[in-house]
LUMLUM-891539 format. One record per residue: residue number from 1; residue in three letters; x, y, z of N, C-alpha, C in turn. Coordinates in nm, 4 decimals. Example, Ala and Ser with C-alpha at 12.3 -4.5 7.8 and 13.67 -1.06 7.14 Angstrom:
2
{zavex 1 'ALA' {1.3190 -0.5690 0.7800} {1.2300 -0.4500 0.7800} {1.3200 -0.3300 0.7800}};
{zavex 2 'SER' {1.2850 -0.2250 0.7080} {1.3670 -0.1060 0.7140} {1.2900 0.0030 0.7870}};
END
This chain:
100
{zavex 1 'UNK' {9.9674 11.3844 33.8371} {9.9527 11.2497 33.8859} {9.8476 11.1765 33.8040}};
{zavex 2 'UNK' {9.8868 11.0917 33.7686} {9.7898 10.9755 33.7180} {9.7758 10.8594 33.8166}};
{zavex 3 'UNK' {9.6519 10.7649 33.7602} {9.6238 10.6462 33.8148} {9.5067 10.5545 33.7293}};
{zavex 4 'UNK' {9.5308 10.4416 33.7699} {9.4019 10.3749 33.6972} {9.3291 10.3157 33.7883}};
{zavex 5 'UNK' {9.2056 10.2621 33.7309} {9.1130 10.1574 33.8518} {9.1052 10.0286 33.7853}};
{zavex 6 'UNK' {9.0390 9.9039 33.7945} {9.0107 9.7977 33.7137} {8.9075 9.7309 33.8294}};
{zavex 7 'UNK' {8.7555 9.7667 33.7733} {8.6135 9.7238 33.8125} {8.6712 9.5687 33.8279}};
{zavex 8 'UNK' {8.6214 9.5207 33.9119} {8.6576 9.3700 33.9736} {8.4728 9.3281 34.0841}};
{zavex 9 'UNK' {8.4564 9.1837 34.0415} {8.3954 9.1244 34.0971} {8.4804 9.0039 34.1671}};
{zavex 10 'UNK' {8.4248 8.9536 34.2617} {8.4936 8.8549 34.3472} {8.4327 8.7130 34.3499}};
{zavex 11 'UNK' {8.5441 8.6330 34.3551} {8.4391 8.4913 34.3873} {8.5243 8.3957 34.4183}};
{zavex 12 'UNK' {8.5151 8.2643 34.4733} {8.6342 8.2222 34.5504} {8.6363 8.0761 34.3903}};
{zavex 13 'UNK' {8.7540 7.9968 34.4528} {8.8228 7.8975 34.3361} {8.9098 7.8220 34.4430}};
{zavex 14 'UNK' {8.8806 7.7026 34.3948} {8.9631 7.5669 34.4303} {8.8852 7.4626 34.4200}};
{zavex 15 'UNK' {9.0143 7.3581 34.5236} {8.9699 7.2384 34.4957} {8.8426 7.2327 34.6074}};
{zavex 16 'UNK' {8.8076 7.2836 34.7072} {8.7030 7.3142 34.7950} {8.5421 7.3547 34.7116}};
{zavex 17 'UNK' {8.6200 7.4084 34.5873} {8.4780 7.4969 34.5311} {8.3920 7.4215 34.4519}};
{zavex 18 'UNK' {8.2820 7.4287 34.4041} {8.2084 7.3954 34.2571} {8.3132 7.4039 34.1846}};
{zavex 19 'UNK' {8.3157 7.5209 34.1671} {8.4239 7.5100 34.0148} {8.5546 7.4537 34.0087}};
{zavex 20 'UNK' {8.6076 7.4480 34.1187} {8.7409 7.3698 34.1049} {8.8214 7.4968 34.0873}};
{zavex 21 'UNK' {8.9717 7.4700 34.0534} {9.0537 7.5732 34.0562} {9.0222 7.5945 33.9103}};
{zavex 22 'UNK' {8.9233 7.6009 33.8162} {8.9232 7.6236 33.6923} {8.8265 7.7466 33.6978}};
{zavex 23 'UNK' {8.7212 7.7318 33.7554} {8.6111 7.8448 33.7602} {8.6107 7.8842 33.9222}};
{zavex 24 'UNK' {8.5552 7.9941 33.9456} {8.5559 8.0762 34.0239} {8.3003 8.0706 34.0459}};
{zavex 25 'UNK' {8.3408 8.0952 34.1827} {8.1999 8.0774 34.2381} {8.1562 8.2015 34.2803}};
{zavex 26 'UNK' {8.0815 8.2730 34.1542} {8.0761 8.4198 34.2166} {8.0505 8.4627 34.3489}};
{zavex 27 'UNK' {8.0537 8.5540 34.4210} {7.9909 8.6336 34.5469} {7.9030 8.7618 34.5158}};
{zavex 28 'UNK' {7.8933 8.8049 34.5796} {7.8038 8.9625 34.5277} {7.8145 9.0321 34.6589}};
{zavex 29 'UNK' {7.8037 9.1635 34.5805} {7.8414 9.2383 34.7035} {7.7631 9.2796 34.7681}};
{zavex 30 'UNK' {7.7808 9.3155 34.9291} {7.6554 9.3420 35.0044} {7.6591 9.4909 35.0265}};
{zavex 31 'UNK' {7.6221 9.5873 35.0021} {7.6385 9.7427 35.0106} {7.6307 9.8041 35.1566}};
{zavex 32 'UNK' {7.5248 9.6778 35.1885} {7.5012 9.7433 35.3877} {7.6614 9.6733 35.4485}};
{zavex 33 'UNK' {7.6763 9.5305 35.4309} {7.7928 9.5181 35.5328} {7.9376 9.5710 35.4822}};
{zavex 34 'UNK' {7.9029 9.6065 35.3215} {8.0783 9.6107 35.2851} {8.1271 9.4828 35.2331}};
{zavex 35 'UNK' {8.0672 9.3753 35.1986} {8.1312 9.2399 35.2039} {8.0995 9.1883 35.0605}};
{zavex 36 'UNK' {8.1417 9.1113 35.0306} {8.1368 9.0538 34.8881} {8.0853 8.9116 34.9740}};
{zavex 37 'UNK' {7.9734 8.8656 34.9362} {7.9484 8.7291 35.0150} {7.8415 8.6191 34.8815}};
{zavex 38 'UNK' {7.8540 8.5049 34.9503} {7.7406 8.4123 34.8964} {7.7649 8.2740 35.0261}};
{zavex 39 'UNK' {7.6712 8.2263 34.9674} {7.6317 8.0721 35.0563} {7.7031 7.9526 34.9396}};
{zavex 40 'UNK' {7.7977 7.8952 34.9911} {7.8841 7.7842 34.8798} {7.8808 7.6969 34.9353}};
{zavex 41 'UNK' {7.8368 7.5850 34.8722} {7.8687 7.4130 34.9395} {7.9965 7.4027 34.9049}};
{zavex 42 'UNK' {8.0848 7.3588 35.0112} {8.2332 7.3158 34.9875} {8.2843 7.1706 35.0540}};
{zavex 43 'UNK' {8.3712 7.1486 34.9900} {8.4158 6.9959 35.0005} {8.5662 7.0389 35.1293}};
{zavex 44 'UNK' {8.5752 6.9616 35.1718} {8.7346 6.9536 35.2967} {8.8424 6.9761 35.1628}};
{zavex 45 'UNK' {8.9090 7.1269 35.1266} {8.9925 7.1304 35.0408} {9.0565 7.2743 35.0315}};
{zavex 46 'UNK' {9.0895 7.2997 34.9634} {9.1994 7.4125 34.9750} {9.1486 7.5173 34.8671}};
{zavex 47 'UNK' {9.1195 7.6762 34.8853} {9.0553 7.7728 34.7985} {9.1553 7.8996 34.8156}};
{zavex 48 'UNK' {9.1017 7.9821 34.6922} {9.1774 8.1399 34.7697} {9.0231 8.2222 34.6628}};
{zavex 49 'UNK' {9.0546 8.3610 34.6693} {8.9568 8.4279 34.6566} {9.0304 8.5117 34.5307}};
{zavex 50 'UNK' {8.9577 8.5182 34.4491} {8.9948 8.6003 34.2688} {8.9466 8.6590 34.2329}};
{zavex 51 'UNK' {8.9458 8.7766 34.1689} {8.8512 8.8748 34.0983} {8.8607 8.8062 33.9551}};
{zavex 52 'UNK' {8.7088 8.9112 33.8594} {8.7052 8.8729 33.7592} {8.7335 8.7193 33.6784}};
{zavex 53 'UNK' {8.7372 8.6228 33.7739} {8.7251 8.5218 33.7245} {8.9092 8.4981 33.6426}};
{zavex 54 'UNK' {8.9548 8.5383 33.6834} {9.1357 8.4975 33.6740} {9.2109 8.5132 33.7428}};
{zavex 55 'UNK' {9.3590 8.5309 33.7585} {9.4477 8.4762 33.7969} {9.5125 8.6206 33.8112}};
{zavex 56 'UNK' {9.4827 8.7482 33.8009} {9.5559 8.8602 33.7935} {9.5732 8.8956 33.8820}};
{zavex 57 'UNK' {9.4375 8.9616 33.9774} {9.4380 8.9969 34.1282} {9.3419 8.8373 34.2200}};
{zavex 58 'UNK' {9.4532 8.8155 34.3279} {9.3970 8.6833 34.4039} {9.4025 8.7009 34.5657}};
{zavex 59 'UNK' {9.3739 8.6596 34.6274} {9.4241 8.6610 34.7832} {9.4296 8.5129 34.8594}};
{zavex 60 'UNK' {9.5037 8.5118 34.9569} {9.5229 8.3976 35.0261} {9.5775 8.4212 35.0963}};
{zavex 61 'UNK' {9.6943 8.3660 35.1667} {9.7777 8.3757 35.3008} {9.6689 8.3625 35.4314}};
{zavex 62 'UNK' {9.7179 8.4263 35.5197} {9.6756 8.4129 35.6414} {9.5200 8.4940 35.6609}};
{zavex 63 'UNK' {9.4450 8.3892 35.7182} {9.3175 8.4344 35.7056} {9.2644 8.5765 35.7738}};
{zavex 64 'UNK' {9.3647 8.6275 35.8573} {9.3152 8.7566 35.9431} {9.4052 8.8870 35.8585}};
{zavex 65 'UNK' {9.4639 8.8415 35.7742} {9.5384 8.9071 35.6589} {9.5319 8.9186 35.5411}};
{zavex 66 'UNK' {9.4925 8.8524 35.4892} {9.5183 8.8247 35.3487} {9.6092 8.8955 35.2752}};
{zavex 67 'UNK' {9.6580 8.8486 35.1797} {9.7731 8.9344 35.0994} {9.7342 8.8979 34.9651}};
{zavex 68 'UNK' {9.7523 8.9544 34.8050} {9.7930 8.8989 34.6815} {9.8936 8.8157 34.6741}};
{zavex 69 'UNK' {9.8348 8.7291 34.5985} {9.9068 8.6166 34.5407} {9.9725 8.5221 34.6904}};
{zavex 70 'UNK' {9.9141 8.5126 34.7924} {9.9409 8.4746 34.9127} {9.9050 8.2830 34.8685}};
{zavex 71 'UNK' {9.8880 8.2830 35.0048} {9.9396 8.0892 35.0062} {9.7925 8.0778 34.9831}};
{zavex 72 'UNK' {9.7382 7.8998 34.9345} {9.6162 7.8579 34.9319} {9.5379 7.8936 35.1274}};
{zavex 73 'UNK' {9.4235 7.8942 35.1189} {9.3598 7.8962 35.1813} {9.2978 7.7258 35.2562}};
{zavex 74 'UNK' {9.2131 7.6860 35.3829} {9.1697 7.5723 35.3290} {9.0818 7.5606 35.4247}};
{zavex 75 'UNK' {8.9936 7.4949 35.4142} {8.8608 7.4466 35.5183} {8.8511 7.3152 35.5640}};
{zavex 76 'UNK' {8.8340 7.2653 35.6644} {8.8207 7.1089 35.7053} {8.7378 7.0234 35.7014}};
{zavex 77 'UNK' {8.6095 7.0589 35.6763} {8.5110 6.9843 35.6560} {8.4029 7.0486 35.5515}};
{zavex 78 'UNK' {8.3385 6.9729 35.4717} {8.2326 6.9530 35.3431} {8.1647 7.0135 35.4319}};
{zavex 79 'UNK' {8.0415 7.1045 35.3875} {7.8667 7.1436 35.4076} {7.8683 7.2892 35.3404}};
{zavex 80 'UNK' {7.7903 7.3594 35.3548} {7.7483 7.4960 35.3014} {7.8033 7.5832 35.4013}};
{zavex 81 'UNK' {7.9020 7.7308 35.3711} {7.9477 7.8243 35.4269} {7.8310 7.9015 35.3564}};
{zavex 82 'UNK' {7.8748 8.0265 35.4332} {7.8054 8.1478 35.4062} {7.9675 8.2715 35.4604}};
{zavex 83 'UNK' {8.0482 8.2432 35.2921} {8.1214 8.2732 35.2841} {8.1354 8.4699 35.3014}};
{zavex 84 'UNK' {8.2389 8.5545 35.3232} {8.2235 8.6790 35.3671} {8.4159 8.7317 35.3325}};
{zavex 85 'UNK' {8.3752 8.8035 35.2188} {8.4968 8.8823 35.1883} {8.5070 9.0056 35.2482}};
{zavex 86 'UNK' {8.5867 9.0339 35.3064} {8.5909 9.1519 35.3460} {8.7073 9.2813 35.2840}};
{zavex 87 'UNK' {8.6640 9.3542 35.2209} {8.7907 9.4265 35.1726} {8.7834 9.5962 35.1964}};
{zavex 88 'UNK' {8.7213 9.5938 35.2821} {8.6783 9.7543 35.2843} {8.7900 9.8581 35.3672}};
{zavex 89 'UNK' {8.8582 9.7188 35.4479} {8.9858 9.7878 35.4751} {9.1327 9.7818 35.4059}};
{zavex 90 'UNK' {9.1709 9.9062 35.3303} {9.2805 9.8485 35.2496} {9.3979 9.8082 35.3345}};
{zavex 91 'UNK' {9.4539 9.7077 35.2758} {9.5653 9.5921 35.2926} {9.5303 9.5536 35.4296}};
{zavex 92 'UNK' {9.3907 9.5508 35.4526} {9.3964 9.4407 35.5843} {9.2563 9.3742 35.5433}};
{zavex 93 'UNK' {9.2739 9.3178 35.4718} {9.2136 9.2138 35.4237} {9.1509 9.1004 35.4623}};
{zavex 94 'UNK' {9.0417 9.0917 35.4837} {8.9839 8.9158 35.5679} {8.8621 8.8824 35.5245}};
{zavex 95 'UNK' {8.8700 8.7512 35.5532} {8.7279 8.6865 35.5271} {8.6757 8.5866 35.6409}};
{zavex 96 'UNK' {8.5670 8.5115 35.6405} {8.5107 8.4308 35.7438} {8.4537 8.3209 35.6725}};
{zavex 97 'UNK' {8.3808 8.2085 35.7272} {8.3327 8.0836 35.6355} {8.2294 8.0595 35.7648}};
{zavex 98 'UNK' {8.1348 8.0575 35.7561} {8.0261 8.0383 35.8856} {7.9385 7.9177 35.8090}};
{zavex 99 'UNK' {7.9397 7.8093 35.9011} {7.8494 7.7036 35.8780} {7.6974 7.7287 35.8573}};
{zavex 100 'UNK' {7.6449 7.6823 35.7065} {7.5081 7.6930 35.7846} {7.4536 7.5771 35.7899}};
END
C-alpha cells in the first residue's frame, strides 16, 4: 500500500475577506483546540476556506458540513469575526464566525 500527504495551511478567501477571492487571509493553527483560527474584519459577502493559498483543496457548502469544492459560504454583516476551522474530524468538517 502506498499513500501520500500534502502539508497544507489554511486561510479563508472572498469577497467578505481582505484579500478578496484573489488572496487568502491566513489562520494558524491552535494545537490546544484543534482549530485553524484568526480574528478577520469582514465585509457582508460571500467566502469559503483554502489551503495553501489556491484553488486545489477548498471547502464550503453547508456550514455544519462542509465538503470540497462545496458552494460559497456567506456572512451578513461587516465587523471582526474570530473565525474557527475545524477539521479534526475527518469529513465532518465545520467552522464558526463569532463576533467580536
Amino acid at each position: 500500500m502506498l499513500y501520500s500527504t500534502t502539508p497544507t495551511v489554511w486561510g479563508i478567501v472572498g469577497a467578505a475577506t481582505p484579500g478578496g477571492w484573489d488572496n487568502s487571509t491566513a489562520l494558524t493553527y491552535n494545537a490546544t483546540s484543534k482549530k485553524w483560527e484568526g480574528v478577520v474584519t469582514m465585509t457582508a459577502g460571500e467566502f469559503k476556506f483554502r489551503a495553501n493559498n489556491a484553488w486545489t483543496i477548498n471547502l464550503g457548502g453547508d456550514p455544519a458540513e462542509m465538503t470540497y469544492d462545496g458552494s460559497n459560504l456567506s456572512v451578513d454583516a461587516a465587523g471582526d469575526y474570530l473565525v474557527e476551522l475545524d477539521l479534526s474530524n475527518p469529513r465532518e468538517y465545520t467552522y464558526t464566525l463569532t463576533a467580536q
